[in-house]
C-alpha positions as CSV (number, residue, x, y, z in Angstrom):
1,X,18.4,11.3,-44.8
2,X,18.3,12.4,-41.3
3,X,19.5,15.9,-39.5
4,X,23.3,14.6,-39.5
5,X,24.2,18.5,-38.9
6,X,21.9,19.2,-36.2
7,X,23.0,15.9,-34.2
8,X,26.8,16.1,-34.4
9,X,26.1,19.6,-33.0
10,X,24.6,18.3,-29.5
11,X,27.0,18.4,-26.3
12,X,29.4,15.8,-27.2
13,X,29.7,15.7,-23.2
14,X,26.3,13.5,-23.1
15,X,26.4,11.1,-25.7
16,X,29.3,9.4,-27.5
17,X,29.3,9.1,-31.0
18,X,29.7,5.9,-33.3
19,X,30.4,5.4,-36.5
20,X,30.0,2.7,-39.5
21,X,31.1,2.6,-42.5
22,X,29.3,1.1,-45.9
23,X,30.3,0.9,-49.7
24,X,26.8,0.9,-50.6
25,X,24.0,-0.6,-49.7
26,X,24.3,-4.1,-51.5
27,X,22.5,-6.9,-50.3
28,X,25.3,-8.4,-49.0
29,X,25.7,-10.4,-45.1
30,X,28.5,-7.7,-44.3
31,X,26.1,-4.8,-44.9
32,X,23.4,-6.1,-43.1
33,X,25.9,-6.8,-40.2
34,X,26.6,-3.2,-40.4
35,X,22.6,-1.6,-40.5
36,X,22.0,-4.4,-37.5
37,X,24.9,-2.8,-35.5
38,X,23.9,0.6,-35.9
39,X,20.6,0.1,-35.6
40,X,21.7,-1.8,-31.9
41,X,24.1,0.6,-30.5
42,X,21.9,3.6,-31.2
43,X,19.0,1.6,-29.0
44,X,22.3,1.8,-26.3
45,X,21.8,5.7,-26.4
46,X,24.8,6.3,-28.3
47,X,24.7,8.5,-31.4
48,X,25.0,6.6,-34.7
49,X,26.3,7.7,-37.7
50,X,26.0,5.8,-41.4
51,X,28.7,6.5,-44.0
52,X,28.1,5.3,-47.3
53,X,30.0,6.3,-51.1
54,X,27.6,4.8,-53.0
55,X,23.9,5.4,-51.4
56,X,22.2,2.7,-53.6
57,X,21.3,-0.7,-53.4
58,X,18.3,-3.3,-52.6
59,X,19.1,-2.3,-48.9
60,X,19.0,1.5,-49.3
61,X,15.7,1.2,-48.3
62,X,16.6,-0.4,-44.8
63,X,18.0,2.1,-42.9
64,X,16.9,2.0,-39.4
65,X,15.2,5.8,-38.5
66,X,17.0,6.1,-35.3
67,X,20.6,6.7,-37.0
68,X,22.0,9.7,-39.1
69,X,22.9,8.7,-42.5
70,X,25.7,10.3,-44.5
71,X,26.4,10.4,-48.0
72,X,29.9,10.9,-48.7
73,X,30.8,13.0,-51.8
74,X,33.7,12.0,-54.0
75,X,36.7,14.1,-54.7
76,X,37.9,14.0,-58.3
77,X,40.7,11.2,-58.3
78,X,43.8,13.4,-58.4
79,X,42.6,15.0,-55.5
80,X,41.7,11.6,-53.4
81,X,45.3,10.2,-54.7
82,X,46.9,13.2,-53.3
83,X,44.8,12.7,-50.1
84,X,45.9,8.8,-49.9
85,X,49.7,9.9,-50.5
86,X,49.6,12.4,-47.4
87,X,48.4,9.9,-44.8
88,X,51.4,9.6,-42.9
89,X,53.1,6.1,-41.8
90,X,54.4,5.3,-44.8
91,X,52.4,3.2,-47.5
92,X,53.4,4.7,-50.3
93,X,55.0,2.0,-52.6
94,X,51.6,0.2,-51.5
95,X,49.7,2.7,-53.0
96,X,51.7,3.3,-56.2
97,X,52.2,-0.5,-56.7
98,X,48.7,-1.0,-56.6
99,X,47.7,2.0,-59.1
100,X,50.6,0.7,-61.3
101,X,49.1,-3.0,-61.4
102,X,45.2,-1.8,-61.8
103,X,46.5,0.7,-64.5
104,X,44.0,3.6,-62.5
105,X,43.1,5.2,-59.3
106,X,40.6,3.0,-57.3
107,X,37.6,4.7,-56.9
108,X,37.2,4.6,-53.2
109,X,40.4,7.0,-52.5
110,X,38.1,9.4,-53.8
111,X,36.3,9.4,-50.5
112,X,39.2,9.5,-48.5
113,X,39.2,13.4,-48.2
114,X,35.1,13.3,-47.3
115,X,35.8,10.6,-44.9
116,X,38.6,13.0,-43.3
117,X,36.4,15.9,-43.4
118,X,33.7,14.1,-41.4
119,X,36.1,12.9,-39.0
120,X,37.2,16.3,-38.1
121,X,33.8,17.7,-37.7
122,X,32.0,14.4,-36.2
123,X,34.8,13.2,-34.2
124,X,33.4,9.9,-33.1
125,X,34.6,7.9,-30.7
126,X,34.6,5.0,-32.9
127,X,34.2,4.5,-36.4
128,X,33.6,0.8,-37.7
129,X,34.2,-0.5,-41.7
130,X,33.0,-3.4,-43.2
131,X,35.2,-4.2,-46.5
132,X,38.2,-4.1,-47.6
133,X,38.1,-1.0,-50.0
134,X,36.3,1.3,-47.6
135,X,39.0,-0.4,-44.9
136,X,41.9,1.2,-46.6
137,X,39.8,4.2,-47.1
138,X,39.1,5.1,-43.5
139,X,42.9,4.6,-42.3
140,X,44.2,6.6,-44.1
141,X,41.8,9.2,-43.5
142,X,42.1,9.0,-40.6
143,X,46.1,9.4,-40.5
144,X,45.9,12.0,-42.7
145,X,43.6,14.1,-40.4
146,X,45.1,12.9,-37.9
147,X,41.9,12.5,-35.2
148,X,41.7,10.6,-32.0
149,X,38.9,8.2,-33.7
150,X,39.6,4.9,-33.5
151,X,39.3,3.0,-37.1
152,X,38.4,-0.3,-36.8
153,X,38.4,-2.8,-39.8
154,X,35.9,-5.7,-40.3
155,X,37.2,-8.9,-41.6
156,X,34.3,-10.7,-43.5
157,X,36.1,-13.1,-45.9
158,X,39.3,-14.3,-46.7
159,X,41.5,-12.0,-48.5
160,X,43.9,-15.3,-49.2
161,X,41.2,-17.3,-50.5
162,X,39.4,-14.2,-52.5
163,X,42.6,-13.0,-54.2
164,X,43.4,-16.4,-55.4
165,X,40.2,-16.5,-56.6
166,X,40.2,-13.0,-58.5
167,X,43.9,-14.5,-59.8
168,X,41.9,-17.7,-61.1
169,X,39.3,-16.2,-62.4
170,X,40.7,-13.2,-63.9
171,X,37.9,-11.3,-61.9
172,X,38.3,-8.4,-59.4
173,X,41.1,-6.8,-58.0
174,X,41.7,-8.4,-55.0
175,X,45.0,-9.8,-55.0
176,X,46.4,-6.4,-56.5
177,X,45.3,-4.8,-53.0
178,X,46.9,-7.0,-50.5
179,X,49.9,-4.9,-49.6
180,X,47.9,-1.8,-49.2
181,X,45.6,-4.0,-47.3
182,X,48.5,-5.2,-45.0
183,X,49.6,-1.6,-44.2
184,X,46.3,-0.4,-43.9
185,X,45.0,-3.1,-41.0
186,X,48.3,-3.8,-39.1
187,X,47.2,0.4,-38.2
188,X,43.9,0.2,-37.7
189,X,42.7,0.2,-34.0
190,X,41.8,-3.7,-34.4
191,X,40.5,-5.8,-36.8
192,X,37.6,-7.6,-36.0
193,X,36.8,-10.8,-37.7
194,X,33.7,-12.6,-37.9
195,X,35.5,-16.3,-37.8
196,X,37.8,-18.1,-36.6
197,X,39.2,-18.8,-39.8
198,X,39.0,-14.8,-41.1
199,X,41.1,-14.2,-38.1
200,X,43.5,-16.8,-39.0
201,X,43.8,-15.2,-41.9
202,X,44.3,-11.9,-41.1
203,X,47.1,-12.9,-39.3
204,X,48.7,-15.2,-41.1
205,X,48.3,-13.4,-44.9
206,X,47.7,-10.2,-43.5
207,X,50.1,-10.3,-41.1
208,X,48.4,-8.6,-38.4
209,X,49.4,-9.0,-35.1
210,X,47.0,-11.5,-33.2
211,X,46.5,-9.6,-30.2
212,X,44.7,-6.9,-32.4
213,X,42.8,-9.4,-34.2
214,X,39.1,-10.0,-32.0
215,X,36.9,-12.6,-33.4
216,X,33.0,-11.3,-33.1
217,X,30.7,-14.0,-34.9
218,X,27.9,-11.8,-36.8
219,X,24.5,-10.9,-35.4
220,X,21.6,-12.4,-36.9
221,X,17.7,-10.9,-36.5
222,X,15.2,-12.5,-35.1
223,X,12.4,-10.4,-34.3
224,X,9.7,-9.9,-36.8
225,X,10.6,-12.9,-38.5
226,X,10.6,-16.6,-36.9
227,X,8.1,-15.2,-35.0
228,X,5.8,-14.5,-37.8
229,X,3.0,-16.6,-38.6
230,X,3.3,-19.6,-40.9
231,X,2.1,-18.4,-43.7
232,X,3.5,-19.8,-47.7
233,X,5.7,-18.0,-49.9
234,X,3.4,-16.8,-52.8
235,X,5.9,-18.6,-55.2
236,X,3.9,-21.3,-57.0
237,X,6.0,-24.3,-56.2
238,X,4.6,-24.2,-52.5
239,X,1.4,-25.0,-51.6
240,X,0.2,-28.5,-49.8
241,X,1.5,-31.5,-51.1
242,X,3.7,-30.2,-53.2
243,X,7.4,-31.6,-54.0
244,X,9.8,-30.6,-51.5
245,X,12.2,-27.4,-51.9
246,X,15.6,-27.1,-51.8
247,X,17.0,-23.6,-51.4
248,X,20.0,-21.3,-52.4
249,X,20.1,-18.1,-51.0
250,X,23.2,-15.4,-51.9
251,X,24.8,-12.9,-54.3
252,X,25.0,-14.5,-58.2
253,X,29.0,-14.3,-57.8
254,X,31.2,-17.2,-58.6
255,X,31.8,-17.4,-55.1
256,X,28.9,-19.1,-54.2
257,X,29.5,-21.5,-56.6
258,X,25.9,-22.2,-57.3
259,X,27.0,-24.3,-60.4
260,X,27.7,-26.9,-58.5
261,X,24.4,-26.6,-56.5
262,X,23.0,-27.2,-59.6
263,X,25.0,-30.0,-61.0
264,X,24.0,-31.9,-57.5
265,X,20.3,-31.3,-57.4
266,X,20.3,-32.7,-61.0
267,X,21.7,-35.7,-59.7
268,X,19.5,-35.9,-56.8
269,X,16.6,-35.1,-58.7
270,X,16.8,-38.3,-60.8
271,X,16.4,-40.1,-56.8
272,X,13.6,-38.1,-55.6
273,X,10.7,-35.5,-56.6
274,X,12.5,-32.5,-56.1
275,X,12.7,-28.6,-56.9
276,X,15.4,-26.0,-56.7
277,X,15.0,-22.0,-55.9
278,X,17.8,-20.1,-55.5
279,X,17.4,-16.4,-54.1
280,X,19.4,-13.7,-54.7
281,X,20.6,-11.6,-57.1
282,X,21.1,-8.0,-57.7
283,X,19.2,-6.8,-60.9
284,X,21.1,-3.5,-61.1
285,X,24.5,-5.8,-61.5
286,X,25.3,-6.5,-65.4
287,X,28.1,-9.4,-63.9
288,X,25.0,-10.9,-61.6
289,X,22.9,-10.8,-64.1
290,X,25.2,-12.5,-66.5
291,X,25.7,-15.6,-64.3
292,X,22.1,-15.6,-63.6
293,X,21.5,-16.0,-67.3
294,X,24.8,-18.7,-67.3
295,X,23.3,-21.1,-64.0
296,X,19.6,-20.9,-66.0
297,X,21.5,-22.4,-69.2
298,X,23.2,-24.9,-67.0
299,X,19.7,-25.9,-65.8
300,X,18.0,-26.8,-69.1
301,X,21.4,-28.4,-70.4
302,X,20.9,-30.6,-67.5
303,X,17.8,-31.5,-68.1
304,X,16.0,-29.8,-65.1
305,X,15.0,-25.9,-65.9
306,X,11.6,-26.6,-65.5
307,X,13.0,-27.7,-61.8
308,X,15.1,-24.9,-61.2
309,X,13.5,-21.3,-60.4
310,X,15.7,-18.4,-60.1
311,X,13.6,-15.9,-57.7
312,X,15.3,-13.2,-57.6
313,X,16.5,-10.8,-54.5
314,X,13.8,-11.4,-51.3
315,X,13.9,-8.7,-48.7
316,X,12.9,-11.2,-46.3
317,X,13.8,-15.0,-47.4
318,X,12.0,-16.1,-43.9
319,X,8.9,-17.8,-45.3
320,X,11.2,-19.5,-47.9
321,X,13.0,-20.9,-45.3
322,X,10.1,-21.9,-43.0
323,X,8.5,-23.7,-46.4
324,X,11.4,-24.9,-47.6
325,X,12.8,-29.0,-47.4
326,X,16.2,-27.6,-46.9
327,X,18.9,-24.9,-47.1
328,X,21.8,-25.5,-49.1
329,X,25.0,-23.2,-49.2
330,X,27.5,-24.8,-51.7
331,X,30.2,-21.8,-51.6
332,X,33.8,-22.4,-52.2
333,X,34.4,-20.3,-48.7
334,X,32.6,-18.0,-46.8
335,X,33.3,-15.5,-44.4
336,X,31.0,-16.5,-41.9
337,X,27.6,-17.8,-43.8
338,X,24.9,-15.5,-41.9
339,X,22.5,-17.3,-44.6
340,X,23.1,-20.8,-42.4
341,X,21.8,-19.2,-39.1
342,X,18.7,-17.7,-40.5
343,X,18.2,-21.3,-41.4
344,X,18.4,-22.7,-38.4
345,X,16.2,-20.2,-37.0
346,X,13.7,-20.7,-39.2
347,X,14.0,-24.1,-38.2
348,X,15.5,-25.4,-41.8
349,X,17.9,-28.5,-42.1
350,X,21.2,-26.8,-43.6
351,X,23.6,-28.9,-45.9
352,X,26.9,-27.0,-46.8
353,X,30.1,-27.4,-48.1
354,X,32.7,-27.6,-45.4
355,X,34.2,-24.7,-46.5
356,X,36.2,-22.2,-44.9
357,X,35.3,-20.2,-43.0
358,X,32.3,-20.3,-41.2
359,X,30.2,-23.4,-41.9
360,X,31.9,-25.4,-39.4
361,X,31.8,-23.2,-36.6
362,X,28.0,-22.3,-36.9
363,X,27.2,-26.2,-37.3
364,X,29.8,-27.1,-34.3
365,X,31.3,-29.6,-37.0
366,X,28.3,-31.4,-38.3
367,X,25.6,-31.4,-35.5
368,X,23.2,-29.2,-36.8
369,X,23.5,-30.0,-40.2
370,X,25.7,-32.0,-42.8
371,X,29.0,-31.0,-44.3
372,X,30.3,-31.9,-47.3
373,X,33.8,-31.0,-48.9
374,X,34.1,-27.9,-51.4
375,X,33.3,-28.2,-55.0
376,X,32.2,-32.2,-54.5
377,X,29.5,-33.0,-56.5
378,X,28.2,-36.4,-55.8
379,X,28.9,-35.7,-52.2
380,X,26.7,-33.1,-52.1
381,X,23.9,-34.6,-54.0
382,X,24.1,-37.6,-51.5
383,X,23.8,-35.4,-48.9
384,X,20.8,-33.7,-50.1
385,X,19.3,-36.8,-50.4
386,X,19.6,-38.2,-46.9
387,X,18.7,-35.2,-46.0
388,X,15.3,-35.8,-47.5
389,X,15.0,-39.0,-45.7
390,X,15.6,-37.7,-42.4
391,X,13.3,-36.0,-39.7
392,X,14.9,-33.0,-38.5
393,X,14.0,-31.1,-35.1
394,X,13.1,-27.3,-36.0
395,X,13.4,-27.0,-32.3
396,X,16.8,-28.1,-31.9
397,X,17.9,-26.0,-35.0
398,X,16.4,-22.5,-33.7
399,X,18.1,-22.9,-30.2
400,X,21.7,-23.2,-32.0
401,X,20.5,-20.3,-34.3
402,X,19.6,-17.9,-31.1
403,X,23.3,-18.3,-30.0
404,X,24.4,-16.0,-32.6
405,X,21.8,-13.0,-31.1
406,X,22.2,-9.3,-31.7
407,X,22.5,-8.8,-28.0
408,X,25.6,-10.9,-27.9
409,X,27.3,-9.7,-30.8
410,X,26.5,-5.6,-29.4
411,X,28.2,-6.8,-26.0
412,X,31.1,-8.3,-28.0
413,X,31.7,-5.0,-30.2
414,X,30.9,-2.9,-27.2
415,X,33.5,-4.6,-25.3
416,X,36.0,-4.1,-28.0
417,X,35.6,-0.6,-28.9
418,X,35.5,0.4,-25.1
419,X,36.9,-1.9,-23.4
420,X,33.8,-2.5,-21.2
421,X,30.5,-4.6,-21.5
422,X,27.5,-3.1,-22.8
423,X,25.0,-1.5,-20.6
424,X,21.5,-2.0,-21.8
C-alpha cells in the first residue's frame, strides 16, 4: 500500500487529484479498465488514488506503483444504512424497497461512510466507479458529505439484460437494485458507458438523461505484450504440428455462456481435428468453481473431455492468443468484450456471437471477424469451422485492435472529467 496520507497532504494548488473506484480486485474487464486508467492519468502528473472494499483478488497483485491505494473499512451495517438514508435528494423508498426485496442490507452501504470520509479529507477533483454496487455507493456518499467531487458512474454491461438474467436464473440481485440504480446515476456527474448499446441502455432503462450519458470504448494494453517474442504457451496442446486451438477466455459465470461454446466445438470437432481451452476462472469463487466443474461434465457427456482443457485464470492470455487457431466469445451479451481486442492485437481471428453490446462495434459489423446470433449452436459451430478454412491477415487484425489505445481512451476520459483534452 503506498503513503496515501503523506500524498493527499501535498499543496493541492500543484497537482489535481483523481479518483477510482473498485469492488475488489476480480479479474474482471471493468477492473482492469480501472488499474489501466489510473495507471494512465497518474503518467499525466495528476495524483491517483485507488479505492477498493474488498482488497483481494487475482489482480490485487497488479496495482501500478505510481498510484496510492486505499482500503476502505466497513462500517457495521446499521451504521452504513443510516449513512445511505442521510444522503440527501431523496431515494429513500429506493433504498428501503431494495432491503425489503433482498431481505438484508447490501454489503457495500457499509462503505458508504469510509467513502464519505475520504472524500472530505482527499477531496479529489474527480472520482470515477466501475460497477453498479460501488456506483450507488459513491453517490450517495458523496451527497451525504456533501463535497464538490464530481462522481462519475461507469456503465460496463446492461443492467436490462443482467437483471433479466438474475430474474431467469434465480441468480444475483440485479433486478432488485434497478430503482436505487436509477436514482443513484440520473445524479451522478455523468455516466460514462463503454458502448453504444450500454449507453442506450442507460437511457432508455435507466432513464438517464442522454446528454449526461458519454460513450468511452475501453482501453486495451499493448505494450509488453504483442510485442513480445513468439514464444508457445507451456500448455501441452501447443507445440509444432499440433491440432489447432480454439479459445474461450472470461469469468466461469452463466454469462459467458460457455455451454454453448462447448456444445458447438463438439459439433465441429466431429468436421475437423480440433481442441478447446477456455481461460478463466477465479479459484477463490465457490459459484465459478461450480460451473467449472458443470462445463467439464458437459465435455465428457459430449464425448470430447479429453478435447476440452479448462486452464484456469492466466495473468497474461497473450501467448494463448498468438498460438491459438482462434478466439471465440459465445456470451449472451457483453458490455463491451475487451477479450475481442486483445485478439485482434495478437493478431487472432475472433468469432462471437452477435450479441449486445460490444461485439459489433469492435468488429465494425463483421469485418474483422464473424458474427453469429446469441445462443445458436450450429451457427456457431459453422462458423468455427470456416473459420478454420480461411487465411486470416494478423496484420489487418492488430491495426483494428490499436484503435482502441490507452492514449485515446485517457483523452476521451480527460475530456469528460475536465472538459478539455489531455495534455501529455
Amino acid at each position: 500500500m503506498h503513503d496515501y496520507e503523506a500524498s493527499i497532504g501535498r499543496d493541492k494548488a500543484q497537482t489535481e487529484r483523481v479518483a477510482f473506484l473498485l469492488e475488489n480486485f476480480s479479474g474482471g474487464g471493468a477492473e482492469r479498465v480501472i488499474l489501466d486508467l489510473a495507471e494512465g492519468f497518474s503518467a499525466l502528473g495528476y495524483d491517483v488514488d485507488l479505492l477498493v472494499c474488498e482488497a483481494h483478488g487475482v489482480l490485487l497483485d497488479s496495482i501500478p506503483s505510481s498510484i496510492n491505494l486505499v482500503v476502505l473499512k466497513p462500517a457495521n451495517q446499521l451504521t452504513g444504512l443510516w449513512a445511505a438514508l442521510g444522503a440527501p435528494g431523496g431515494g429513500l423508498s429506493a433504498i428501503l424497497s431494495c432491503i425489503a426485496v433482498i431481505r438484508k442490507i447490501p454489503r457495500s452501504m457499509r462503505f458508504i461512510p469510509a467513502i464519505g470520509d475520504y472524500l472530505q479529507r482527499a477531496c479529489p477533483s474527480v472520482l470515477l466507479s466501475a460497477l453498479p454496487k460501488s456506483n450507488i455507493a459513491a453517490v450517495l456518499a458523496q451527497a451525504r458529505v456533501g463535497v464538490s467531487t464530481r462522481i462519475f458512474v461507469g456503465a460496463h454491461i446492461s443492467m436490462l439484460l443482467r437483471s433479466q438474467q438474475g430474474r431467469d436464473t434465480g441468480r444475483g440481485q440485479a433486478h432488485h437494485m434497478i430503482p436505487l440504480l436509477r436514482h443513484c446515476y440520473s445524479r451522478a456527474a455523468g455516466v460514462i458507458a463503454v458502448s453504444e448499446g450500454v449507453a442506450k441502455d442507460a437511457v432508455s432503462f435507466l432513464h438517464v438523461d442522454p446528454d449526461r450519458v458519454h460513450i468511452v470504448y475501453n482501453p486495451i494494453t499493448v505494450s509488453g505484450n504483442v510485442k513480445e517474442v513468439d514464444e508457445l504457451p507451456s500448455h501441452r496442446w501447443f507445440f509444432p504440428g499440433a491440432a489447432p486451438v480454439v479459445l474461450g477466455i472470461g469469468r466461469l459465470v452463466a454469462q459467458k455462456n460457455f455451454p454453448l461454446l462447448i456444445e458447438a466445438f463438439a459439433r465441429a470437432r466431429l468436421r475437423a481435428d480440433i481442441r478447446l481451452i477456455i481461460l478463466g476462472g477465479d479459484e477463490s469463487s465457490a459459484e465459478q468453481m461450480a460451473h467449472r466443474k458443470e462445463l467439464l461434465e458437459l465435455a465428457v457427456g459430449l464425448g470430447v473431455g479429453s478435447d476440452v482443457d479448462l486452464a484456469g485464470y492466466q495473468p497474461n492470455p497473450y501467448h494463448y492468443l498468438r498460438a491459438a487457431r482462434m478466439f471465440v466469445l459465445s456470451s449472451d451479451y457483453e458490455g463491451f468484450g475487451n477479450v475481442i481486442v486483445e485478439a485482434l492485437l495478437a493478431g487472432c481471428p475472433v468469432v462471437s456471437s452477435d450479441c449486445p453490446s460490444g461485439p459489433a462495434e469492435i468488429l465494425d459489423n463483421g469485418q474483422y471477424g464473424l458474427l453469429t446470433p446469441v445462443n445458436d449452436i450450429e451457427q456457431l459451430a459453422e462458423a468455427i469451422v470456416t473459420t478454420l478454412d480461411t487465411v486470416s491477415d494478423p496484420q489487418k487484425l492488430r491495426q483494428r485492435g490499436l484503435e482502441f489505445s490507452l492514449e485515446r481512451a485517457l483523452d476521451d476520459y480527460h475530456q469528460v472529467f475536465f472538459d478539455k483534452p489531455a495534455i501529455a
